[in-house]
Each structure stands twice: as C-alpha cells, then as structure tokens.
N, C-alpha and C positions, 0 to 999 in steps of 0.2 A: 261610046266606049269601044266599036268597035272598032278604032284605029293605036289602043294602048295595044301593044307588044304583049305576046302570052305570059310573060313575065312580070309587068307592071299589072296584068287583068289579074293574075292569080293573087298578088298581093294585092289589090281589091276587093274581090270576091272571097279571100281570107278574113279581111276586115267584117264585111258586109256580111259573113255569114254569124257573126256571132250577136249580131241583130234579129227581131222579128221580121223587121223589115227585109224585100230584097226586091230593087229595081233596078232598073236594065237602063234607065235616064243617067244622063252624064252630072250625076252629082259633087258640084265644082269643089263645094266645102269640105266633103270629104273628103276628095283627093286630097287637095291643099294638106288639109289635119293629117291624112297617111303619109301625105312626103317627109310634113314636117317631123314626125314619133321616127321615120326609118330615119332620116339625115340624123336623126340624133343618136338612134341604134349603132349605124354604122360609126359616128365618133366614138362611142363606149366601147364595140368592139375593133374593129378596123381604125384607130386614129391615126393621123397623119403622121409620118416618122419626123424627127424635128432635121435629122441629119439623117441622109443614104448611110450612112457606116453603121450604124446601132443597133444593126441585126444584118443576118446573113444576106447574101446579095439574094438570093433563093427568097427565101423566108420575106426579103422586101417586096419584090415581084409580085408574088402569093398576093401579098396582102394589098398592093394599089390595086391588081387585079380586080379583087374580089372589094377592097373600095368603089372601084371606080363604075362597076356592074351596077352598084346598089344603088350609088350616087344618079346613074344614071336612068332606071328606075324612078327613081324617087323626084327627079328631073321629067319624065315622061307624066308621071301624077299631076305636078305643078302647073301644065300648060293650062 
C-alpha cells in the first residue's frame, strides 16, 4: 500500500475504517470493490458532458478536472 498516492490511501483507509477490521496488507478485492463504487460515484456526480457546449467553458474545465482526479484514483485502486 505503500506506493498508493495519499489520495487513493485515504480513500482506502476511509473504506477500511468503517470495518472492524484494519490491515496494512494490500487487500486486491477491496481495492478493486472501492474503484468500482467511486467510478460509479464519479458518473452520478461528475458525468461526461455529451457535448463541450452544454455548459460553460469554466464550469466544463471544473468538472473533467475533478472527473479525471477521481478517475484516476480509482485507476491507482485497480492495479
């Protein structure tokens, strides 16, 4: 675990804490299960625009940003 980015550990350890359990081994399944629940968060919130025009050019920016953060994240879980 110790090569996930402080960003992909904390949503880890966000997971992991609401268990009894907590260990420090690189638990594959879990990750895996936590990419998949964000990949799906980030489509609820952050969904792909169908078209650049359909919201401000600002307000688009914003939002691949903050897709493409989470996405990637959720990218660092899956290896």
């Amino acid at each position: 675990m110790a090569d996930l980015s402080p960003a992909a550990q904390a949503v880890f350890w966000a997971f992991n804490s609401e268990f009894d359990w907590i260990e420090d081994g690189v638990p594959g399944p879990q990750f895996k299960a936590i990419a998949a629940a964000l990949r799906a968060a980030v489509d609820q919130v952050v969904p792909e625009f169908s078209t650049p025009w359909n919201s401000t050019f600002t307000h688009m920016i914003s939002a691949r940003d903050i897709r493409a953060k989470l996405l990637a994240i959720a990218d660092e879980l899956d290896k």
